[in-house]
C-alpha positions as CSV (number, residue, x, y, z in Angstrom):
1,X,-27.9,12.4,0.9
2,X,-31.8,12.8,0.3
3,X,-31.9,12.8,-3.3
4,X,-30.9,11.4,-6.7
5,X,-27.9,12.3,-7.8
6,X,-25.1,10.3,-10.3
7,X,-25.4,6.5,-9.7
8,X,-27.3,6.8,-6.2
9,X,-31.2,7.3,-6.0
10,X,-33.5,6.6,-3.0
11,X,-36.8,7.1,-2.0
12,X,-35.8,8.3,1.5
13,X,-32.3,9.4,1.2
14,X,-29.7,7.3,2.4
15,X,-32.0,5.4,4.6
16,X,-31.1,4.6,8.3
17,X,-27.4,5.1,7.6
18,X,-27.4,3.5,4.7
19,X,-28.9,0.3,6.3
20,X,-30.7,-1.3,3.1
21,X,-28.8,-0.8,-0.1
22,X,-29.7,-1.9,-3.3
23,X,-27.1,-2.6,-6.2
24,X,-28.4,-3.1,-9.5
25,X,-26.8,-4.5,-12.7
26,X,-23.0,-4.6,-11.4
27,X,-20.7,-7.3,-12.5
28,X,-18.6,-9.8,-10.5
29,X,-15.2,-10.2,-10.8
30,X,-16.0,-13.8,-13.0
31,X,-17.8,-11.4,-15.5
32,X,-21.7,-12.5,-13.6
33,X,-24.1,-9.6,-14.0
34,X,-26.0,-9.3,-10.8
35,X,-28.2,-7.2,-8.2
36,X,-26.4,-7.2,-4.6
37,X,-29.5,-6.5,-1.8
38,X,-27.4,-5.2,1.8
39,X,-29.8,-5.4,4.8
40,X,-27.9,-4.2,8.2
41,X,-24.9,-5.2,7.1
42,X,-25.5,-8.7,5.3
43,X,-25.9,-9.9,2.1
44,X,-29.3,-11.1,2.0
45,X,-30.3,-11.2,-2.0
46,X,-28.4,-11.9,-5.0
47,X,-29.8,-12.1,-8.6
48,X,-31.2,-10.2,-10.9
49,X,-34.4,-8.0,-10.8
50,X,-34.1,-7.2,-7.1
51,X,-36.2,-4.3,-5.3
52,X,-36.9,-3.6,-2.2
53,X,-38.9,-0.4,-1.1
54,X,-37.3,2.5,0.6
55,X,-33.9,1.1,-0.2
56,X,-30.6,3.1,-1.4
57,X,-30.2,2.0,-5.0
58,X,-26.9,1.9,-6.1
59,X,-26.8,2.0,-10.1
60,X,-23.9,-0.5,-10.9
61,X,-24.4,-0.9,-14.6
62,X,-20.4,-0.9,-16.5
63,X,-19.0,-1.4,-13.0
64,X,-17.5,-4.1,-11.3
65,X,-18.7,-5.1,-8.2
66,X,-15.3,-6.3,-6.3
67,X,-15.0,-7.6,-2.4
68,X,-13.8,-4.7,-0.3
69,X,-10.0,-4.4,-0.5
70,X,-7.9,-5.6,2.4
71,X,-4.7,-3.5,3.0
72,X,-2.0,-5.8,5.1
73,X,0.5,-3.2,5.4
74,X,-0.2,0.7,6.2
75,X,1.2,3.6,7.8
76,X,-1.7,5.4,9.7
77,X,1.1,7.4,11.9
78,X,-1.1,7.7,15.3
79,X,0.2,8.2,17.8
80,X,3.0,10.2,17.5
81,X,3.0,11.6,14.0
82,X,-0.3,13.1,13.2
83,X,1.2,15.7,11.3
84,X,1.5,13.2,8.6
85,X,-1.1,11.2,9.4
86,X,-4.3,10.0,11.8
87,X,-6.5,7.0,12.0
88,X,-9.4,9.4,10.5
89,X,-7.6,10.8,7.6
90,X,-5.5,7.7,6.7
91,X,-9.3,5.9,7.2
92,X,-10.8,8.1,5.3
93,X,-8.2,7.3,2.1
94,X,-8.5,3.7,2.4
95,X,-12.0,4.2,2.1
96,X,-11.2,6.5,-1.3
97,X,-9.4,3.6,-2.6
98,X,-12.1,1.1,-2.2
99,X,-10.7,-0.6,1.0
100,X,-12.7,-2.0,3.9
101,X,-9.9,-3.0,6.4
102,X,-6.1,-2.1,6.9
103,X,-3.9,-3.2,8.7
104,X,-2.0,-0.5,10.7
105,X,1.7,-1.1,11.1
106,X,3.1,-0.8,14.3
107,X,6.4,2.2,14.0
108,X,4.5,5.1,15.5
109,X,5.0,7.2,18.7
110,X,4.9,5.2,21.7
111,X,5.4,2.2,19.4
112,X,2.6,-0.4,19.0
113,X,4.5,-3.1,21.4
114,X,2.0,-3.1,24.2
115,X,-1.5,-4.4,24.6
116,X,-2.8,-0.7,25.8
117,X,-0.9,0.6,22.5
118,X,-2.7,-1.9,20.2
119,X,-6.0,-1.3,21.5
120,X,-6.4,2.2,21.1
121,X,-5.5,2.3,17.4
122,X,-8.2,-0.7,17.1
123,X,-10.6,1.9,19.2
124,X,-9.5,4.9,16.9
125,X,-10.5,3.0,14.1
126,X,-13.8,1.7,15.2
127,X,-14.7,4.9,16.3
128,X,-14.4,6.6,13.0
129,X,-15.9,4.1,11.0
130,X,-14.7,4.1,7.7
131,X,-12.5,0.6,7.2
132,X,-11.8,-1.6,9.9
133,X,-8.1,-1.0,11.5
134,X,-6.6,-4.0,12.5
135,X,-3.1,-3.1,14.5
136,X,0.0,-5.3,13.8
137,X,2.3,-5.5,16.7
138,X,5.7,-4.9,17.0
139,X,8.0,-7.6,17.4
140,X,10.7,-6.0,19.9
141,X,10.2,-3.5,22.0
142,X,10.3,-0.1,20.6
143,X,11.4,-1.8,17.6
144,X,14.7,-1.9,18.7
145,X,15.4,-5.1,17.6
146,X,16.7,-6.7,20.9
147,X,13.6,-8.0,23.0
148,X,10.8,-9.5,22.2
149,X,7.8,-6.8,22.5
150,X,4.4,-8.0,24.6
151,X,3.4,-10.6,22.0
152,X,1.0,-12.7,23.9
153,X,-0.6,-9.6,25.5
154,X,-1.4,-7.8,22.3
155,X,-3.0,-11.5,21.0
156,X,-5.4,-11.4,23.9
157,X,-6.2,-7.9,23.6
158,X,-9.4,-6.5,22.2
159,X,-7.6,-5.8,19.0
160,X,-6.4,-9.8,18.5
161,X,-3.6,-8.6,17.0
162,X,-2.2,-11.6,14.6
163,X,0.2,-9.6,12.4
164,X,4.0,-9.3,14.1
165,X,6.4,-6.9,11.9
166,X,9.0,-4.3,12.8
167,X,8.4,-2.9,10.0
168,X,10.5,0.2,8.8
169,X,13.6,-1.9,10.0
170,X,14.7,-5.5,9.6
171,X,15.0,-7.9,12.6
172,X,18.2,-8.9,11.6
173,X,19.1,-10.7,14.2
174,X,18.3,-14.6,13.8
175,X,17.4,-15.1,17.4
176,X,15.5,-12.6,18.1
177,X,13.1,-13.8,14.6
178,X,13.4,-17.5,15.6
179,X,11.8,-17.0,18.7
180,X,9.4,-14.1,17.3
181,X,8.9,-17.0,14.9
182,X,8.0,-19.8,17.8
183,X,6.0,-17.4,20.0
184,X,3.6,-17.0,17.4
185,X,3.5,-20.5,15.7
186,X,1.4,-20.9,19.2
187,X,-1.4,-18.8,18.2
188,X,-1.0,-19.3,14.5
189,X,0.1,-15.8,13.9
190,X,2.5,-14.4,11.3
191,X,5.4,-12.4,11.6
192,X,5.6,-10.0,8.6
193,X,9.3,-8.9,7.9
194,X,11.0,-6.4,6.5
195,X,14.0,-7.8,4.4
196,X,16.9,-5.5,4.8
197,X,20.5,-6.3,6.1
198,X,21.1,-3.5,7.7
199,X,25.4,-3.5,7.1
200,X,24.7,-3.9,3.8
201,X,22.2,-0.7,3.2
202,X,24.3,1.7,5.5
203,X,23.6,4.7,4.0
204,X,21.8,3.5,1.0
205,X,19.5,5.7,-1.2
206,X,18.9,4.0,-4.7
207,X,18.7,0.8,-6.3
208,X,22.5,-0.2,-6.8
209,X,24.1,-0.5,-10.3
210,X,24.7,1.5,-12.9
211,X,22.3,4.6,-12.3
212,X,23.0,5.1,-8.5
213,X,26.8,5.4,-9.5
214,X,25.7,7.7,-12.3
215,X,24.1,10.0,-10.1
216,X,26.3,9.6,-7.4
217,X,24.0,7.8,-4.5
218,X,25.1,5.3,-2.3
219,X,24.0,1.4,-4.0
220,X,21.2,-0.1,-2.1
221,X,22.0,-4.2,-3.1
222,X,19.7,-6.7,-4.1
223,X,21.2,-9.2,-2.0
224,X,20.3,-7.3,1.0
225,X,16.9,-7.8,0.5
226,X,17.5,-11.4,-0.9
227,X,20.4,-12.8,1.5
228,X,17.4,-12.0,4.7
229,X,14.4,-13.4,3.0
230,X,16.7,-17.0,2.5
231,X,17.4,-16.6,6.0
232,X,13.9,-16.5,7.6
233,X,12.5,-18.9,5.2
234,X,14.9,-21.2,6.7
235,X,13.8,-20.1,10.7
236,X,10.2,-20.6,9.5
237,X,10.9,-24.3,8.3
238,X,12.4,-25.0,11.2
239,X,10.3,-24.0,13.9
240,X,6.8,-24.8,11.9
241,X,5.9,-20.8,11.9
242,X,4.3,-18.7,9.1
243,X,6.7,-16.0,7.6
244,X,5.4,-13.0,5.9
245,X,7.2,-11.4,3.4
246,X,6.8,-7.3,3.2
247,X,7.0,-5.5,0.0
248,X,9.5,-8.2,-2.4
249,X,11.2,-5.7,-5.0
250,X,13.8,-8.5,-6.5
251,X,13.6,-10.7,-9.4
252,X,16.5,-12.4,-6.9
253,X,13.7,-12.3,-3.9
254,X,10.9,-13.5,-5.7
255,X,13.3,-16.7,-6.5
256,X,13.8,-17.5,-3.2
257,X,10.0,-17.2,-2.1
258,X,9.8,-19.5,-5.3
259,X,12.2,-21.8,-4.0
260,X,10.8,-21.6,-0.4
261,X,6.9,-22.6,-1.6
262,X,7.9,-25.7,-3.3
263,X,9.5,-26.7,-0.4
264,X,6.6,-26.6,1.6
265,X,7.5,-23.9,3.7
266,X,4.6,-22.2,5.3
267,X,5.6,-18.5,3.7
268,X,3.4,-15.7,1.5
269,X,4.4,-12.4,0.5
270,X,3.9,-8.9,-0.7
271,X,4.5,-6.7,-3.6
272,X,3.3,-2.8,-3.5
273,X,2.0,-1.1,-6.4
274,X,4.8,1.3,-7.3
275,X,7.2,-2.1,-7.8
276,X,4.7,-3.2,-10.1
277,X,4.6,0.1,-12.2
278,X,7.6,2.1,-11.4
279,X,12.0,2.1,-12.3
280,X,14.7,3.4,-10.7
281,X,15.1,5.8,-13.8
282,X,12.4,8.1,-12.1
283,X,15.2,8.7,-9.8
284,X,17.2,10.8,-12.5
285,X,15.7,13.6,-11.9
286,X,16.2,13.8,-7.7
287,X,12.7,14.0,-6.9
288,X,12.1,12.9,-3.4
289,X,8.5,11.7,-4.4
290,X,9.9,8.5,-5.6
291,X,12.6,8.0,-2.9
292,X,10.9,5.0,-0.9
293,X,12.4,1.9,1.5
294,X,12.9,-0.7,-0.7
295,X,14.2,1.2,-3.5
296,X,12.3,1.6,-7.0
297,X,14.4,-1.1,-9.0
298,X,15.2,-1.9,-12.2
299,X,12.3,-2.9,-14.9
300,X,13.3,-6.6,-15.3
301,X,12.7,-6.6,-11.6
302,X,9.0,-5.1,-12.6
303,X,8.7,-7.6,-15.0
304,X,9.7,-10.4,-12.5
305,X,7.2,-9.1,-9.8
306,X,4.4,-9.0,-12.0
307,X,4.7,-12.4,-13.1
308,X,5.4,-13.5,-10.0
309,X,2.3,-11.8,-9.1
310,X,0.5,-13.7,-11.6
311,X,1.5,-17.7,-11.2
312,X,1.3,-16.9,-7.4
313,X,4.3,-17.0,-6.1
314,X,3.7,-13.2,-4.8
315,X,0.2,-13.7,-2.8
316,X,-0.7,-10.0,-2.2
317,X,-0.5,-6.5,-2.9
318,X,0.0,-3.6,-0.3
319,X,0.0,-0.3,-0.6
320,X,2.9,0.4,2.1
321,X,1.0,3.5,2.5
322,X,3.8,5.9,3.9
323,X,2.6,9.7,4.5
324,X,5.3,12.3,4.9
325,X,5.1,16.2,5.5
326,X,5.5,18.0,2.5
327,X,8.9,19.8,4.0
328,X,10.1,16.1,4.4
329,X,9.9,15.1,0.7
330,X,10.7,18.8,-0.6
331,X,14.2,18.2,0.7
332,X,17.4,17.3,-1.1
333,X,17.5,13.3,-1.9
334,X,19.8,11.9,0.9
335,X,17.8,14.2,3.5
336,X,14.1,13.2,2.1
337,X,12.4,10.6,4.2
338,X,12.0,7.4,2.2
339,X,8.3,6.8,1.6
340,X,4.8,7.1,-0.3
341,X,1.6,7.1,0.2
342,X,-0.6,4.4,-2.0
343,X,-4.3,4.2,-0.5
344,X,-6.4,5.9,-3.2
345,X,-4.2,5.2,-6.4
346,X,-3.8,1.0,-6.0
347,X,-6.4,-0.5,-7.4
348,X,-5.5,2.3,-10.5
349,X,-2.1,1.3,-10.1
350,X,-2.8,-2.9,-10.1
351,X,-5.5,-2.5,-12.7
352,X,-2.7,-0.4,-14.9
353,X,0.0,-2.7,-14.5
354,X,-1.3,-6.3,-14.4
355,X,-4.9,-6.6,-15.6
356,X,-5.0,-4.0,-18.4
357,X,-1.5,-5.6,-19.4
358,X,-3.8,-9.5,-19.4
359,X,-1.9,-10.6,-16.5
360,X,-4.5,-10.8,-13.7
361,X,-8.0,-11.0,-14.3
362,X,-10.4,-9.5,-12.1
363,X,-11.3,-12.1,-10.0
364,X,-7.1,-12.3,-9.5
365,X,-7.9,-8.9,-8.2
366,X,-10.4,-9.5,-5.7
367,X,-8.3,-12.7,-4.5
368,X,-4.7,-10.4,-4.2
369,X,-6.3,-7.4,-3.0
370,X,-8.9,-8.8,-0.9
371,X,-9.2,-12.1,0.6
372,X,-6.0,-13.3,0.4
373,X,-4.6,-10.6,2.4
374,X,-7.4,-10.8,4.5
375,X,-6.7,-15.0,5.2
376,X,-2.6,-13.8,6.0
377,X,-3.8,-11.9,8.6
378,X,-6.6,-14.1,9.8
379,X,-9.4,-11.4,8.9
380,X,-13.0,-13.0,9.3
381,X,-15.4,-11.8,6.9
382,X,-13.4,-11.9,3.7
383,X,-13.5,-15.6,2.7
384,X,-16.9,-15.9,1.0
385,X,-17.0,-12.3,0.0
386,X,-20.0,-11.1,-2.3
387,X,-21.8,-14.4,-0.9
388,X,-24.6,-14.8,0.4
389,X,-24.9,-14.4,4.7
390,X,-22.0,-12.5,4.6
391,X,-20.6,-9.3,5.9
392,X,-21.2,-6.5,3.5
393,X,-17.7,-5.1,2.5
394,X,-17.9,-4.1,-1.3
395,X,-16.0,-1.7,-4.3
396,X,-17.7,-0.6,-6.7
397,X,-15.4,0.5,-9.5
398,X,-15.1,1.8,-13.0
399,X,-12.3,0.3,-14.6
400,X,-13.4,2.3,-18.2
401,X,-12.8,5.7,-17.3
402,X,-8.6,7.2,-17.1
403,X,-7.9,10.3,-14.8
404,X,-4.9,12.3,-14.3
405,X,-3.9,12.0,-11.3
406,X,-3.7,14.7,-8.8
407,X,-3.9,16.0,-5.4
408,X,-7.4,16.2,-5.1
409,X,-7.9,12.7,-5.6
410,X,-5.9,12.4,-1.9
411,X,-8.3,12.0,0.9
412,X,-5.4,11.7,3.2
413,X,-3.3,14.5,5.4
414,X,0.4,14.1,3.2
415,X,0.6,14.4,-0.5
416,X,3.8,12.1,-1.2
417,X,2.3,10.3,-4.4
418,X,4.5,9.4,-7.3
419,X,1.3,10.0,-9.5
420,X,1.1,13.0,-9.8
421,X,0.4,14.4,-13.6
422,X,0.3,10.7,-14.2
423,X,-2.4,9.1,-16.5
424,X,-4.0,6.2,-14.8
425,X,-7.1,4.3,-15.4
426,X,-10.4,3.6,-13.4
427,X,-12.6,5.3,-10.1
428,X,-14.0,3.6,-6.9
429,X,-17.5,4.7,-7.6
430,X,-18.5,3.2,-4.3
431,X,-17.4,1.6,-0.8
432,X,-19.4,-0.1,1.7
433,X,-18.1,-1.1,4.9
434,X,-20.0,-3.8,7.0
435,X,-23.4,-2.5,5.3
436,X,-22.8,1.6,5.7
437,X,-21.7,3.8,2.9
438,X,-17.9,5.3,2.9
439,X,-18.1,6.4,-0.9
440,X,-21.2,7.2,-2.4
441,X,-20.9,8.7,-6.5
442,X,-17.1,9.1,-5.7
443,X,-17.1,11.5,-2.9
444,X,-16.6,10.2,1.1
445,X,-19.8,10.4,3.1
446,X,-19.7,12.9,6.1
447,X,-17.9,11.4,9.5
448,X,-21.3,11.8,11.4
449,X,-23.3,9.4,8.8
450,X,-20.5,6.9,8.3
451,X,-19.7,6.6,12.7
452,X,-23.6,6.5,13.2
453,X,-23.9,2.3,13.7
454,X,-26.3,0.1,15.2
């Protein structure tokens, strides 16, 4: 960029790569008006009245000035499945949705259950530029559920992996979690799982009750979800390990993880945007777009997320970012592939369902959405965000403006939103990862300026 255009001016363009970048008149998630000065990738002036010749300035007035977003649980699909997805692309929509970091989830082709696995996603990522990828391991090998994958290995490796989950499928087998659980009590990892008895969602499609038996799907049961979350709680206790809990979408699940927190037990846990906005009566009309693992439930289960959300009980929210192929949502109901993709919509999604509605503030935001996720997954960088000294990961949003949502709002390969046509509210005006420009005026900045580091 070389000249002024929208909310970005500078004397020489976007200077070094972006290296010195002035933010003027932005507001901080406790309602502080402020100038933000970024020099190589640091904070290094706060306060108001800043300049700094030859800098990038960054007009922030009416926007909020937010940590950059921290993304525990995404599908970036590489290896394997880069028809859906790749480390650039699904990169390049975090950074579209304001996020600095994801972390990658482990079910792609070889699965992520060796050191040599872990590491090249970590190197994908760096290499691109755009958010920082941290891989979570697999917990068995090749996810099958019946050995424990590489654990220690992928720890050592150059992408430290801390986060253990098999997620797409349950570890439903108590010995095989107990011992996931102990292995990485001795590193103080986490092990994030997905809650589903399997025998009990045999064939499942929809939320069970009275709507799946209207339309004739087979009943996915709360207690599946529930009955598996009591269970590891329990493990956790027991052997003095963290639990993580992926994507809670019970009023019943979000009891237990009540029930488990005042007992002391060392266990946090997710909730994804679309179980904070959406019902299962979207599913009347068969549309694959909001088929998705766990199932859209019913509203006083919204209700119960949201407020659970709120008082804390819920410590997060991930996107689950799921890309499919189009032919593999454009299918009949039972054959569609469960899943959606959730990058560039969630902080529209969050701000929608829990702030606009007085439930969060925004400094609730920038804790769910960016350094609590980031502490879960033992993330440096994240815990004085906005501070001075430290790393410069920052959102710029515009939570005044609404937008219908469509397709060209996707920065990713797959189009599987359950947006679409939807009316939903503000625009990541700007993202800076570790002192370089992603987003500049709403629009990603080319690959070459964004990989071009000192």
């Amino acid at each position: 960029m070389s000249s002024s255009t929208g909310r970005v001016s500078s004397t020489g363009g976007v200077n070094s790569h972006g290296r010195v970048i002035l933010i003027t008149g932005g507001t901080l998630p406790d309602g502080t008006t402020t100038d933000l000065l970024i020099d190589h990738g640091t904070i290094v002036e706060r306060g108001t009245g800043l300049s700094r010749s030859g800098a990038t300035v960054v007009d922030a007035d009416g926007l909020r000035i937010l940590p950059g977003l921290v993304d525990l649980h995404t599908h970036l699909r590489e290896p394997g499945f880069e028809q859906s997805e790749t480390v650039l692309t699904g990169s390049r929509a975090a950074a579209a949705g304001g996020f600095t970091a994801v972390h990658a989830m482990a079910n792609t082709s070889p699965v992520a259950d060796t050191a040599g696995v872990v590491e090249q996603v970590a190197s994908l990522g760096e290499q691109h530029g755009y958010v920082t990828v941290r891989p979570v391991g697999a917990v068995t090998v090749g996810l099958t559920g019946e050995r424990l994958a590489e654990i220690g290995a992928m720890a050592r490796s150059r992408a430290a992996v801390r986060v253990f989950s098999d997620d797409g499928l349950c570890i439903s087998d108590a010995l095989i979690m107990r011992r996931a659980l102990e292995y990485v009590a001795t590193f103080g990892g986490v092990v994030a799982q997905h809650a589903q008895e399997p025998r009990l969602t045999e064939g499942a499609q929809l939320n069970e009750g009275a709507l799946s038996s209207e339309l004739g799907l087979a009943g996915w049961p709360a207690v599946a979800e529930e009955s598996i979350i009591a269970r590891d709680v329990l493990l956790a206790e027991s052997v003095g390990s963290r639990l993580h809990v992926c994507h809670v979408s019970t009023a019943g699940s979000v009891e237990v993880v009540r029930w488990a927190k005042a007992r002391g037990i060392s266990v946090t846990a997710e909730v994804t945007p679309h179980h904070l906005l959406l019902t299962e009566e979207l599913a009347r009309g068969y549309d694959a777009r909001f088929k998705v693992n766990p199932p859209l439930r019913r509203a006083e289960d919204v209700e119960a997320l949201r407020a659970a959300l709120a008082d804390g009980t819920i410590d997060i929210v991930a996107t689950d970012h799921a890309p499919h192929p189009l032919e593999s949502k454009e299918s009949p109901w039972q054959e569609a592939s469960f899943g959606m993709v959730g990058l560039e919509s969630a902080l529209s999604v969050v701000q929608s369902a829990v702030v606009d509605t007085g439930l969060l503030a925004w400094t609730d935001v920038a804790r769910v959405l960016s350094s609590a996720p980031a502490a879960i997954g033992l993330l440096d960088g994240y815990d004085a965000a906005l501070e001075l000294g430290s790393p410069a990961n920052v959102t710029l949003y515009d939570p005044t403006v609404t937008r219908t949502f469509g397709t060209e709002l996707l920065r990713g390969k797959s189009v599987n939103t359950p947006y679409l046509g939807r009316e939903l509210p503000g625009r990541v005006v700007a993202t800076i990862h570790r002192g370089v420009p992603t987003v500049l005026d709403g629009e990603l900045r080319p690959a070459e300026e964004v990989s071009a580091r000192e």
